[in-house]
C-alpha positions as CSV (number, residue, x, y, z in Angstrom):
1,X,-17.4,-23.0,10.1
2,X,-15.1,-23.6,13.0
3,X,-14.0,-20.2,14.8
4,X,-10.2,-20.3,15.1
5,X,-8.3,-18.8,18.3
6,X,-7.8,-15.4,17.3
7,X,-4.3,-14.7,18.9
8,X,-3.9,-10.8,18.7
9,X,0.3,-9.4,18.2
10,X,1.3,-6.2,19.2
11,X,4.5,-6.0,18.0
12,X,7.7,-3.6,18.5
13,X,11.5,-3.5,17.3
14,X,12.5,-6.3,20.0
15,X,9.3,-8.0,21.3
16,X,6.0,-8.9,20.9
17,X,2.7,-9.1,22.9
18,X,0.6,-11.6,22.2
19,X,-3.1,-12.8,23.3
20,X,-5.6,-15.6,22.7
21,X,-8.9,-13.1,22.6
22,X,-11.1,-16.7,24.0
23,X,-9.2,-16.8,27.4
24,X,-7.5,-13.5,27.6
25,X,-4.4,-15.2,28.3
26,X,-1.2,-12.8,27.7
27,X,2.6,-13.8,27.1
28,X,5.7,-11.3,25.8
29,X,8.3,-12.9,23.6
30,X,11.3,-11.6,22.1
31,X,10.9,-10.7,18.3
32,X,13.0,-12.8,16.6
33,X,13.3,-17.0,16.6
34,X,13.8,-18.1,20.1
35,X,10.7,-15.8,20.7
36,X,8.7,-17.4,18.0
37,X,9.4,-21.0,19.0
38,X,8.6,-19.9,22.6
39,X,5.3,-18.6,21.1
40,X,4.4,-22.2,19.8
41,X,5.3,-24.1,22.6
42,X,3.0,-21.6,24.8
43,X,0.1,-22.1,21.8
44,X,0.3,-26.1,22.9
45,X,0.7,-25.4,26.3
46,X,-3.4,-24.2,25.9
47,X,-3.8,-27.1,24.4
48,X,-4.3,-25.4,21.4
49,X,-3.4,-27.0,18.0
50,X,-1.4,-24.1,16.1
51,X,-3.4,-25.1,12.8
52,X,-7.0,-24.0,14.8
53,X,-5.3,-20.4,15.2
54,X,-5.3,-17.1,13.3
55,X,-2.9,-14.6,14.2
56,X,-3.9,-11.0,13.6
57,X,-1.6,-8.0,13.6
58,X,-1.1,-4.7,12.3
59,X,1.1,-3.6,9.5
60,X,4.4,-2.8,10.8
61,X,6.9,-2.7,8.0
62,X,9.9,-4.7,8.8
63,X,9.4,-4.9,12.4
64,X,7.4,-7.9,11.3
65,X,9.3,-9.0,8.4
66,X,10.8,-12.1,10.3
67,X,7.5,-12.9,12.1
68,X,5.5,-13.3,8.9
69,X,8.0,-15.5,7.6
70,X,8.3,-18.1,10.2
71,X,4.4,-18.4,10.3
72,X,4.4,-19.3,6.6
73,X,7.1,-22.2,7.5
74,X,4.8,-23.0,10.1
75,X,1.6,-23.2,8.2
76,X,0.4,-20.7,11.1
77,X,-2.5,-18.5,9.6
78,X,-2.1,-14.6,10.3
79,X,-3.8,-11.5,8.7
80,X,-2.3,-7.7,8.7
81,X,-4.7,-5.2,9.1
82,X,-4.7,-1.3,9.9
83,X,-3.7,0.1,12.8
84,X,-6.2,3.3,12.6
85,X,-9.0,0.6,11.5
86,X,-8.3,-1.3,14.8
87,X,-7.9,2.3,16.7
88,X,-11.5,3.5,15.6
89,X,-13.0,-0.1,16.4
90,X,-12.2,0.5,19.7
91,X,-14.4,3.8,20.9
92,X,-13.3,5.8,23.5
93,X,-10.9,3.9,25.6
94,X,-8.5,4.7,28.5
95,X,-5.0,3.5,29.4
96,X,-2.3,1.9,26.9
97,X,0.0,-1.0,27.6
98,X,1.7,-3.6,24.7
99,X,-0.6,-6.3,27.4
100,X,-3.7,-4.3,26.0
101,X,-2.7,-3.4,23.0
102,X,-2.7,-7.2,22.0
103,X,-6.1,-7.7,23.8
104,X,-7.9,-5.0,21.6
105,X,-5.8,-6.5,18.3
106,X,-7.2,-9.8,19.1
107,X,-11.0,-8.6,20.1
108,X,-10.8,-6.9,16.8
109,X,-9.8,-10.1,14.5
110,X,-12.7,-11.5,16.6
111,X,-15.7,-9.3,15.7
112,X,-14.2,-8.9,12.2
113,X,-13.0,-12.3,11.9
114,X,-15.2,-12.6,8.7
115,X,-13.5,-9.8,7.1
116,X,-10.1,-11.0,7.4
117,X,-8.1,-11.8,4.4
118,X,-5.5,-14.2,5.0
119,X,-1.8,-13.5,4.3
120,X,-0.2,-15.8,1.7
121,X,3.3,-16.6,1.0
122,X,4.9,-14.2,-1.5
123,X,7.8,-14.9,-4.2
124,X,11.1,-13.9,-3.2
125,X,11.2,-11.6,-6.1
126,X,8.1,-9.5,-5.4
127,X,9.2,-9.2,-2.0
128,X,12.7,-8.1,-3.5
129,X,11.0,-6.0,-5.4
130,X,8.7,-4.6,-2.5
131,X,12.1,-3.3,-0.6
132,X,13.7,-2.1,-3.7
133,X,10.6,0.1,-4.3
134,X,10.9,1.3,-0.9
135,X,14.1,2.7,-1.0
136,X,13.6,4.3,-4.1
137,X,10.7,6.1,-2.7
138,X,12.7,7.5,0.1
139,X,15.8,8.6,-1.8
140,X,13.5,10.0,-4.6
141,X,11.6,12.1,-1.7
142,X,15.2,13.2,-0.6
143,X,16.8,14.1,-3.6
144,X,12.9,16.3,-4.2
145,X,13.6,18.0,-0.8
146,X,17.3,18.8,-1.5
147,X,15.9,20.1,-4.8
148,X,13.6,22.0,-3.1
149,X,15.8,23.5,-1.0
150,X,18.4,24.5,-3.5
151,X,15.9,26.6,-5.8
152,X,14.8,28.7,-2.6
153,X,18.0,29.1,-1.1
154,X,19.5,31.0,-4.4
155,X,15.7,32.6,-4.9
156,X,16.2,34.6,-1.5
157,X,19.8,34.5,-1.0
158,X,20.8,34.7,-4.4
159,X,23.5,32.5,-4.1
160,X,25.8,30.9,-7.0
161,X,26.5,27.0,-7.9
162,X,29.6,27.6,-6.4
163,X,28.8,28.7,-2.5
164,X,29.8,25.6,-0.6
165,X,25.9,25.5,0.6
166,X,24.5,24.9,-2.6
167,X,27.7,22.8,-3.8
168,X,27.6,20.4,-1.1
169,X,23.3,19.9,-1.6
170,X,24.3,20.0,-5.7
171,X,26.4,17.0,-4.6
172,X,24.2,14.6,-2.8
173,X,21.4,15.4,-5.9
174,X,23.8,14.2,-8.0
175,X,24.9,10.7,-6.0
176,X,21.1,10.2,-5.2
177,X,20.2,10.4,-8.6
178,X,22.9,7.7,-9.7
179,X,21.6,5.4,-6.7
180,X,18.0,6.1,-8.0
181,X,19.4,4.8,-11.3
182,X,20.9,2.2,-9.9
183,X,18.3,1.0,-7.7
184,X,15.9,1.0,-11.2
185,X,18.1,-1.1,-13.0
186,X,18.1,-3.8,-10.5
187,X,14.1,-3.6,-10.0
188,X,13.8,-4.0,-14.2
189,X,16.5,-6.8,-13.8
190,X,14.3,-8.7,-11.3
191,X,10.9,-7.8,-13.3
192,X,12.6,-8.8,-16.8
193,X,13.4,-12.8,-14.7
194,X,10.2,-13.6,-13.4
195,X,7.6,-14.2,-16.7
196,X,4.2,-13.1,-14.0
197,X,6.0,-9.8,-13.1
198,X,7.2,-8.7,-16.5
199,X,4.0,-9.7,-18.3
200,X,2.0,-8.0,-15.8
201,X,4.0,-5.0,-16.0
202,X,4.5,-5.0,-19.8
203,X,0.5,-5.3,-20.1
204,X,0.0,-1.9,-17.5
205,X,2.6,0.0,-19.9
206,X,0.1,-0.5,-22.9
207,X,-2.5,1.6,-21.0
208,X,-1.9,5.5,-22.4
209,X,-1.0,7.4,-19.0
210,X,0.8,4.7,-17.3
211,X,4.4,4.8,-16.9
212,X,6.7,2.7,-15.6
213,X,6.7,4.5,-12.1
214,X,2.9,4.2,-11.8
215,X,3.5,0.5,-13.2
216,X,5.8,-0.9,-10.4
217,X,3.9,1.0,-7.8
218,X,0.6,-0.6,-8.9
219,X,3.0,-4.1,-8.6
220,X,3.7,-3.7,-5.6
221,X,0.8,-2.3,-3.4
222,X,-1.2,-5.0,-5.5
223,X,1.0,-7.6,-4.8
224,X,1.7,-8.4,-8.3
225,X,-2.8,-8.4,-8.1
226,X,-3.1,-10.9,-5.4
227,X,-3.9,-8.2,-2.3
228,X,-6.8,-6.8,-4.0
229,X,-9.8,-8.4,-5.8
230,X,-11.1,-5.8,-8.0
231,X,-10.9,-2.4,-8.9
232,X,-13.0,-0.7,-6.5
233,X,-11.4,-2.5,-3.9
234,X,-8.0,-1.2,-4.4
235,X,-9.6,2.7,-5.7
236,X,-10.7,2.9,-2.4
237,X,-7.2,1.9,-0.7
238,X,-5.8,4.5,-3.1
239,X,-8.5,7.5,-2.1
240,X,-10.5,8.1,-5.5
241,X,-13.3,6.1,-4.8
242,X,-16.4,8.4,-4.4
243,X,-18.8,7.8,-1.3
244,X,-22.0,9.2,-0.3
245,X,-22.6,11.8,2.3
246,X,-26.2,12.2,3.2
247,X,-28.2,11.6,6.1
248,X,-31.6,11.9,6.8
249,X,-33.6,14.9,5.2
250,X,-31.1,17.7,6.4
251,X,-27.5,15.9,5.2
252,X,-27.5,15.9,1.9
253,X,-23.1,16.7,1.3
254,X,-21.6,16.2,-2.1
255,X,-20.5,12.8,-2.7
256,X,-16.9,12.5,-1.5
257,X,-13.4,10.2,-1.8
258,X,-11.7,9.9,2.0
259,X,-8.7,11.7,2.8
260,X,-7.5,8.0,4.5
261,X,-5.7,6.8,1.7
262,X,-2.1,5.7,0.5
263,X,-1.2,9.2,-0.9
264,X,1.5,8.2,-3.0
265,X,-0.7,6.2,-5.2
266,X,-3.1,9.1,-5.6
267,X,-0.7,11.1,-6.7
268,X,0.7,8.7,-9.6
269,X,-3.0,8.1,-10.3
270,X,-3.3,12.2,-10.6
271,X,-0.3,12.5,-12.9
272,X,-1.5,9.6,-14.9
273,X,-5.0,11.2,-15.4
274,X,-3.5,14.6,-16.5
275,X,-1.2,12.8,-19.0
276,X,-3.6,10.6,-20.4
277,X,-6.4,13.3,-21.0
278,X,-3.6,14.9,-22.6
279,X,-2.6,11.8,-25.3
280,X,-5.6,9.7,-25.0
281,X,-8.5,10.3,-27.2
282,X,-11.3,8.7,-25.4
283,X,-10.3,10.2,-21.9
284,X,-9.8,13.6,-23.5
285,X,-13.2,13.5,-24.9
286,X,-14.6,12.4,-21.6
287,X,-13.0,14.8,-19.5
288,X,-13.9,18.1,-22.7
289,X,-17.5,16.9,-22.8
290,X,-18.0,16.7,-18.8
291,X,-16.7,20.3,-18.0
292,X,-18.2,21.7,-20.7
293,X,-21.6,20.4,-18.9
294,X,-19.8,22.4,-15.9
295,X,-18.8,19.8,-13.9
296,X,-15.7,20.7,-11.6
297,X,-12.4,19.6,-12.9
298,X,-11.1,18.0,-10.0
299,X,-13.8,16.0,-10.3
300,X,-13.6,15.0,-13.7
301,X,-9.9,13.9,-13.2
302,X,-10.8,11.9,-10.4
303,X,-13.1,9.9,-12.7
304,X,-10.5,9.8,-14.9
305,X,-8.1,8.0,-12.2
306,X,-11.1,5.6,-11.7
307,X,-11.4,4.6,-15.0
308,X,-7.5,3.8,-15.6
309,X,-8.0,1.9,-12.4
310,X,-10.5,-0.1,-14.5
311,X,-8.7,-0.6,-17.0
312,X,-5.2,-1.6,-14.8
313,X,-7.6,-4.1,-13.3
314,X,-9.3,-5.4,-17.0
315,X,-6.5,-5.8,-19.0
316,X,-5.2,-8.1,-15.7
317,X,-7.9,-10.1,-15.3
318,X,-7.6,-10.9,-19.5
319,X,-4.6,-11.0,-19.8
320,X,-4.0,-8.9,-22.8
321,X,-2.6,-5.5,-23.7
322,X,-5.3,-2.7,-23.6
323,X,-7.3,-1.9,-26.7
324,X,-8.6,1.2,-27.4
325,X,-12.5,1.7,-28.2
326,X,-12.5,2.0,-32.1
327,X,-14.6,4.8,-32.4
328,X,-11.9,6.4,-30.0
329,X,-8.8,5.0,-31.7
């Protein structure tokens, strides 16, 4: 297998730091597309061929946006990866610039370079979709905090509908929750247009504890099931897959899920457990018989997360709606 130039990218709101981790070579560009042509004619400049090069970077949300999508028209290979994984691969280190930043980016695509998963080009719906689903999660998180804020502020100051301080908050509850509404529309509009997306998301829905939240969010993160392989995989990204704890004769810890994970997800994952032990006869089985054996709870719903994980990932990979066991039905 040929080793590609592993080109590290530090990148910021206006610029970008990049470096070939072979030569150490080092060049700033502006972050937009005079800055990315620059970058190219600077790749041939090494006499470099842009097709014997993977670019690595870290996720940066939109700061990256335009970058990512000049590399696809390019054909230029790149991988996102996270920015505490490439900050604990580097040890104790001292001193921080964007020059080094993009040095240690690059020596980490190197020594992990088999571990990289290239990015590919996604539709223009899911990506649609991905900032739709971002916005609602930040005016749901609002309108929550407003809420909040409303129930303590007439708790302990006992204050009516009426007072211009819980008026005005009243208010914005109200207009978030039509934008909210609004906003869900259009994501079902684009869902309901491309046949991948709504037969995807139709198929999650048949699964007793998934909801149509829990459904889009499992969409996107997944990218409509083309980030993630398998079920474990994508458990782990979410924080309920167990791992060991022992060490030696003396460690010998409780097995364990990681606090590094995308919270969010665990928490539809939670919500979805306690629903489905709720209305779902097998799970609510699973979960009596294990804490009548005395097994902690938290536990138990954490297995229970897992296993509509499983399931998410099962009725994918077949294609068809989920089944319940007939003994269980």
């Amino acid at each position: 297998m040929k080793v590609p130039f592993i080109v590290g990218a530090d990148l910021s709101k206006k610029t970008i730091d990049v470096a070939i981790h072979q030569s150490a070579i080092h060049l700033k560009i502006t972050n937009d597309t005079n800055g990315f042509q620059e970058l190219m004619l600077w790749v041939q400049k090494q006499s470099i061929d842009q097709s014997d090069i993977l670019i690595v970077m870290e996720h940066t949300g939109l700061y990256s946006y335009r970058f990512e999508q000049y590399l696809h028209k390019q054909n230029v290979s790149f991988s996102k990866v996270s920015g505490l994984a490439i900050k604990r691969s580097m040890g104790m280190v001292r001193g921080k610039s964007d020059k080094q930043d993009a040095l240690r980016i690059a020596r980490y695509g190197f020594e992990k370079l088999d571990q990289l998963i290239i990015n590919r080009p996604e539709s223009g719906s899911l990506q649609c979709l991905q900032r739709l689903y971002s916005v609602r999660e930040k005016l749901v998180r609002n309108r929550a905090a407003y809420m909040a804020s409303v129930k303590e502020m007439q708790a302990a100051c006992q204050l009516k509908k009426s007072d211009i301080i819980i008026a005005s908050q009243l208010t914005l509850i109200k207009t978030l929750s039509q934008q909210i509404e609004k906003l869900q529309k259009e994501i079902q509009t684009i869902i309901d247009a491309e046949k991948e997306l709504k037969q995807n998301y139709q198929l999650l829905l048949s699964i007793k504890g998934v909801g149509e939240v829990l459904a889009l969010a499992t969409i996107v993160k997944t990218g409509n099931f083309t980030r993630f392989t398998n079920a474990r995989k994508f458990a782990c990204h979410c924080g309920t897959a167990p791992f060991e704890n022992t060490s030696g004769t003396s460690v010998r810890g409780k097995t364990r899920v990681s606090h590094l994970a995308d919270k969010r997800m665990k928490s539809l994952l939670d919500m979805a457990a306690k629903s489905s032990i709720q209305y779902d006869k097998e799970l609510r089985e699973y979960y009596l018989k294990r804490t009548e054996k005395g097994k902690p709870k938290m536990s138990t719903i954490n297995v229970v997360r897992n296993k509509i994980l499983y399931r998410i990932f099962a009725i994918i990979k077949r294609q068809t709606p989920f089944q319940p066991h007939p003994l269980a039905a």
